[in-house]
C-alpha positions in Angstrom: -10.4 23.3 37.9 -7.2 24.6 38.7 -4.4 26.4 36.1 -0.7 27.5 37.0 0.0 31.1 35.6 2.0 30.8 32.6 5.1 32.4 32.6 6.4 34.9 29.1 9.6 32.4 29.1 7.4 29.1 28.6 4.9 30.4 26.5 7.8 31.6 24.1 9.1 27.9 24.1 6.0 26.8 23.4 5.4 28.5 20.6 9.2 27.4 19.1 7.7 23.8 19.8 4.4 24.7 18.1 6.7 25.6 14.8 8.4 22.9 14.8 5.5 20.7 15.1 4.1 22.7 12.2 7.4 22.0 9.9 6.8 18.2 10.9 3.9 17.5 10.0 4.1 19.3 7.0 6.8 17.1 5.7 5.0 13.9 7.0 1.5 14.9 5.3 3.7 15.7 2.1 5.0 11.9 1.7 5.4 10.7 -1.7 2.3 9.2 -3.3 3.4 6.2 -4.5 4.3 5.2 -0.9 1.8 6.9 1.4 2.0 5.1 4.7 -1.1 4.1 6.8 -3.1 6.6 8.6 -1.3 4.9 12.3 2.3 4.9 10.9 1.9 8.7 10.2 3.2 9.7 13.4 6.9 8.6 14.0 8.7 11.7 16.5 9.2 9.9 19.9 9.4 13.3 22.0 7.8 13.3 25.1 6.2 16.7 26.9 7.7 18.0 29.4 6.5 18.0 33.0 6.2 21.4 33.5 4.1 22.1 30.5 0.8 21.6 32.6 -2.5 22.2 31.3 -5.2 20.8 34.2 -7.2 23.5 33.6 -9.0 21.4 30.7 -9.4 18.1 32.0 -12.5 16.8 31.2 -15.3 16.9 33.7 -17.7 14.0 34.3 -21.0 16.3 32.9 -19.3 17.0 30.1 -17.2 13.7 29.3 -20.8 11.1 30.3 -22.1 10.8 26.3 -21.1 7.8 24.4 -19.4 9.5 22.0 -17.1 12.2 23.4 -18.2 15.5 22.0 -14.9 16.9 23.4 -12.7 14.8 20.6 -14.8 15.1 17.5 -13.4 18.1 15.6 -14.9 20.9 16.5 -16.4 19.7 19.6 -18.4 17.8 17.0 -20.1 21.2 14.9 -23.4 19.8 17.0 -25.5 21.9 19.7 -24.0 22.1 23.2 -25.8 20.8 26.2 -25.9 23.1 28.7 -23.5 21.4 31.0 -21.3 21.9 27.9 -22.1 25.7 27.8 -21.4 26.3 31.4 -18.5 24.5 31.2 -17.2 26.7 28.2 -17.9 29.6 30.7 -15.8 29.0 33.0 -12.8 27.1 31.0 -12.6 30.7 29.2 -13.1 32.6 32.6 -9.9 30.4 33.9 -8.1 31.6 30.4 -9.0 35.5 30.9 -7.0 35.2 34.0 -3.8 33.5 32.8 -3.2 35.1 29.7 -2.7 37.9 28.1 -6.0 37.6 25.2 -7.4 35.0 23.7 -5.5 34.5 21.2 -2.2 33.8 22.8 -4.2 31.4 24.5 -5.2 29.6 21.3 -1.8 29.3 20.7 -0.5 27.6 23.9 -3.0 25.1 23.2 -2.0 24.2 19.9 0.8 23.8 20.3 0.2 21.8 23.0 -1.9 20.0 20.5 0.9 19.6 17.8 3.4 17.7 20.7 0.4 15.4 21.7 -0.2 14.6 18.4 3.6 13.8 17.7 3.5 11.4 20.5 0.6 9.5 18.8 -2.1 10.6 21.5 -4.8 11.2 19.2 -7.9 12.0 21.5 -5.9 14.4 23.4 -4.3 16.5 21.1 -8.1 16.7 19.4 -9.4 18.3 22.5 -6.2 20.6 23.1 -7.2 21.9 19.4 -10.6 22.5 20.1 -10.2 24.3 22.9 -7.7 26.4 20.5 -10.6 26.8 18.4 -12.9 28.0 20.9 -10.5 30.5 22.3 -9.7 31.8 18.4 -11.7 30.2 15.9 -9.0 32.9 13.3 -6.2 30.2 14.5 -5.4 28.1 11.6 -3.6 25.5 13.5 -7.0 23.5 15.0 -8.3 23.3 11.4 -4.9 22.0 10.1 -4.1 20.0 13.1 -7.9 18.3 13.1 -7.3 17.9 9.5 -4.1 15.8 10.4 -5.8 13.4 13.1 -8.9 12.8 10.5 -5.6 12.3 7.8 -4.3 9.6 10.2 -7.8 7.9 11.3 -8.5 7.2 7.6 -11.0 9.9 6.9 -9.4 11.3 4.3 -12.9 13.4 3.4 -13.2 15.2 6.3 -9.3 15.6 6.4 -10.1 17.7 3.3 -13.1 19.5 4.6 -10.7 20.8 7.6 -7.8 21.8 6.2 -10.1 23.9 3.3 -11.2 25.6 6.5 -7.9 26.3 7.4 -6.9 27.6 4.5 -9.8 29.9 4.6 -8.1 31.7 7.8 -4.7 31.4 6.7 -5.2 31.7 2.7 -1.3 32.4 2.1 0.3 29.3 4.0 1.5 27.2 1.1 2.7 24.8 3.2 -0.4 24.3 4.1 -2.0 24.6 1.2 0.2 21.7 -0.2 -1.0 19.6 3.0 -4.3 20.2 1.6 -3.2 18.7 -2.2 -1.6 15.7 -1.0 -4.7 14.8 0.4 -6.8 15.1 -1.7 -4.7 13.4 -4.3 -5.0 10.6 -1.4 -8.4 10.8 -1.5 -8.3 10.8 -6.0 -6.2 7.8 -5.6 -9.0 6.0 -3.5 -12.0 7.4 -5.4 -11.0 8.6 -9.1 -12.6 11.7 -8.6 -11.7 13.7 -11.1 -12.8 16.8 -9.5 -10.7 15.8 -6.3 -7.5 16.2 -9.0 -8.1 19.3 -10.4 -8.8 20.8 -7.2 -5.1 19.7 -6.1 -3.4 21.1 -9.1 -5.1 24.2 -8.3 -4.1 24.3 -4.6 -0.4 23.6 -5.8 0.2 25.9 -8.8 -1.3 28.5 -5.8 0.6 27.4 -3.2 3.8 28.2 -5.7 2.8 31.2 -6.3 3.8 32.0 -2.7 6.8 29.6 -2.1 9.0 27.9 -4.7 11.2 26.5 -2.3 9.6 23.7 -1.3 10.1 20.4 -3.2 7.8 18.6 -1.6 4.8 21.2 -3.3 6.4 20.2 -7.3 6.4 16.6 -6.4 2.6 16.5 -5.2 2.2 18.3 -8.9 4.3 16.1 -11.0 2.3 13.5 -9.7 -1.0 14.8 -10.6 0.3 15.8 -14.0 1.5 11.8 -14.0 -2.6 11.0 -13.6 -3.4 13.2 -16.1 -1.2 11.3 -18.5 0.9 14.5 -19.2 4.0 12.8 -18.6 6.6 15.5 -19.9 5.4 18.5 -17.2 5.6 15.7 -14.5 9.1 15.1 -15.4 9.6 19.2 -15.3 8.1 19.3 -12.3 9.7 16.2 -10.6 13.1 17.6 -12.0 12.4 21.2 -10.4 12.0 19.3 -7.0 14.9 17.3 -6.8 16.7 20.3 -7.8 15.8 21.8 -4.5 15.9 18.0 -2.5 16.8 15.3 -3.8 15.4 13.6 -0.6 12.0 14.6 -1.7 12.0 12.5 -4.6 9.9 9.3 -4.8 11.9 6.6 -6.4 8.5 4.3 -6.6 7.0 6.9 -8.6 10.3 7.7 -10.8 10.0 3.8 -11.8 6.3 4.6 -12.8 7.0 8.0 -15.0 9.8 6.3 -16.8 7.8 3.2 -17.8 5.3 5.9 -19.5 8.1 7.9 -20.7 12.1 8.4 -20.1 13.4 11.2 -17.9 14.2 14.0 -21.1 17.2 15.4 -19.4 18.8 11.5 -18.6 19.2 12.4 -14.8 17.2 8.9 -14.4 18.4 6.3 -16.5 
């Protein structure tokens, strides 16, 4: 296996990328309900990486990559028990880590982001392992739960979406964004099951994600909507008014329609 040193310059543009990527698929996961697009049309940013921003170190070898299902992809390298071709193989992609950064950590986070630009270019397998070899150099990094939590949000398994971004949150228990990731979807998820329980758990992780931000419209939307499936029809209009106060882009017209058939907008914004 071989690894380039990387340099303080690109590992600080990396980590700009990384936030960006964060930003983007915060908004994307925080679509309105009433138009939620499918799991393959969730990624739409068209930027390529660039051809400097090499990572051979973790190409997968044969011992490892030789099961029919790839351990490598499944989140988590699968939460399974590792072969020992996998263990020795851990050894010495860490070993090749210790040498070309500074810790661990700032490790972690040169590999998720690389995650976040594969997975904005659609190239689901390999952004997985990127974030799992994030995870294994920092399993404190919030970014391979949330980002695992995305590719599971796009592949249809809107369960174990859930189950990852919870862990997430568990590492990172102030990121509202976040946290409002986590509500839309498990209102996703209420939509397809009627889970009750899957709806009060997503008013719960909103009204505490505003507790840290109230800037984000996106976070009152995913509640007015939930208030809208509880049939309390006046605080989804508060709560729908409170976002398109702070973006009116934010606002699902669909689910306007919807609210006014059950009730009309109080202030007369919507007529």
């Amino acid at each position: 296996m071989h690894q380039r040193s990387i340099g303080v310059s690109t590992l600080k543009r990396h980590m700009n990328n990384r936030t960006k990527a964060i930003q983007f698929f915060g908004l994307l996961l925080c679509l309105p309900l009433g138009v939620f697009a499918q799991p393959g049309q969730l990624v739409s940013s068209a930027r390529k990486v660039e051809a400097d921003k090499s990572d051979t170190v973790v190409e997968l070898s044969k011992e490892v990559n030789s099961a029919s299902v790839n351990p490598m992809t499944a989140p988590l390298f699968g939460e399974q028990g590792k072969t020992t071709e996998h263990i020795a193989w851990e050894v010495r992609f860490l070993s090749e880590c210790d040498q070309n950064f500074t810790n661990r950590a700032e490790a972690s986070q040169f590999f998720s982001s690389r995650a976040w630009e594969y997975l904005t270019e659609g190239q689901l397998d390999t952004a997985a392992y990127r974030f799992n070899l994030a995870w294994l150099l920092n399993t404190k990094n919030a970014d391979p739960y949330w980002g695992l939590g995305v590719i599971c949000y796009q592949q249809n398994k809107t369960a174990e979406s859930i189950r990852l971004l919870k862990k997430g949150l568990e590492v990172a228990d102030t990121n509202a964004v976040l946290m409002t990731d986590l509500a839309t979807v498990e209102l996703k998820h209420y939509k397809e099951t009627k889970d009750n329980e899957l709806l009060e758990d997503a008013i719960e992780v909103l009204n505490k994600a505003l507790k840290y931000d109230l800037t984000n419209a996106n976070t009152f939307m995913r509640l007015s909507w939930a208030n809208f499936a509880k049939g309390d029809y006046t605080a989804s209009w508060e709560n729908l008014h409170k976002a398109r106060s702070l973006d009116l882009s934010a606002v699902d017209l669909v689910f306007i329609q919807e609210l006014r058939e059950k009730m009309p907008d109080p202030k007369g914004f919507f007529k």
